[in-house]
C-alpha positions as CSV (number, residue, x, y, z in Angstrom):
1,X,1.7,-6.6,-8.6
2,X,2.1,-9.2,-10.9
3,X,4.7,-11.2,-9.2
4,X,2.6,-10.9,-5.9
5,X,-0.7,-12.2,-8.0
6,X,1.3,-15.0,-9.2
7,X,3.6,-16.2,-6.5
8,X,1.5,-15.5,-3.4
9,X,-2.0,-14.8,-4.5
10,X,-3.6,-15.7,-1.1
11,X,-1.7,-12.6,0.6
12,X,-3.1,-9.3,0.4
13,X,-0.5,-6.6,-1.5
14,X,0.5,-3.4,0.7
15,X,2.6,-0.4,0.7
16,X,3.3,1.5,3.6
17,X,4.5,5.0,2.6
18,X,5.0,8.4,4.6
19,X,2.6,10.9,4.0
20,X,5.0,13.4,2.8
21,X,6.3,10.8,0.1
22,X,4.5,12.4,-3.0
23,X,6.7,9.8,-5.6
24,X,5.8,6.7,-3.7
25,X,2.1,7.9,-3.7
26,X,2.3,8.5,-7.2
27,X,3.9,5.1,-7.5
28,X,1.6,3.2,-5.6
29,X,-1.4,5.0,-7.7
30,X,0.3,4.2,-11.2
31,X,0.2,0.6,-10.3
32,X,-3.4,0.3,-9.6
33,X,-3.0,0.7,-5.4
34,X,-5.9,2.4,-3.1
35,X,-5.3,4.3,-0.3
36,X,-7.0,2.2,3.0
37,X,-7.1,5.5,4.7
38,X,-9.1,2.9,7.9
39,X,-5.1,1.1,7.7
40,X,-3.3,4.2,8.3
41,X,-1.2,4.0,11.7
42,X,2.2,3.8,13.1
43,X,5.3,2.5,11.4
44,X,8.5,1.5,12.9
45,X,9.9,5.6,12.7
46,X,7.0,7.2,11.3
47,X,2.8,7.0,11.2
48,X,2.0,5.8,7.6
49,X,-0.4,5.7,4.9
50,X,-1.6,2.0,3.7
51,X,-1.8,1.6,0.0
52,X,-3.7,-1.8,-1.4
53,X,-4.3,-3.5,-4.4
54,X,-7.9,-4.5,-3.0
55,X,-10.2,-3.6,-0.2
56,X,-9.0,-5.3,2.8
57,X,-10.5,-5.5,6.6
């Protein structure tokens, strides 16, 4: 989250992860991500969860 704030600060952070990915949930929480449960949806195999590091759409 850092490098994101200071190398591309205009871009919003996400993480796409599988529902059934407890570690990359736990991950994504640790760091300070929210679930965007309105950006869940289809990924390129799989539906997934949108994690964010601030409210977006």
């Amino acid at each position: 989250m850092e490098w994101s704030a200071a190398h591309v600060p205009g871009l919003p952070l996400i993480a796409r992860i599988r529902p059934d990915n407890l570690a990359s949930q736990g991950v994504a929480l640790r760091v300070g991500l929210h679930r965007a449960e309105h950006l869940d949806g289809p990924g390129y195999d799989g539906f997934d969860w949108i994690y964010t590091a601030g409210p977006l759409g």
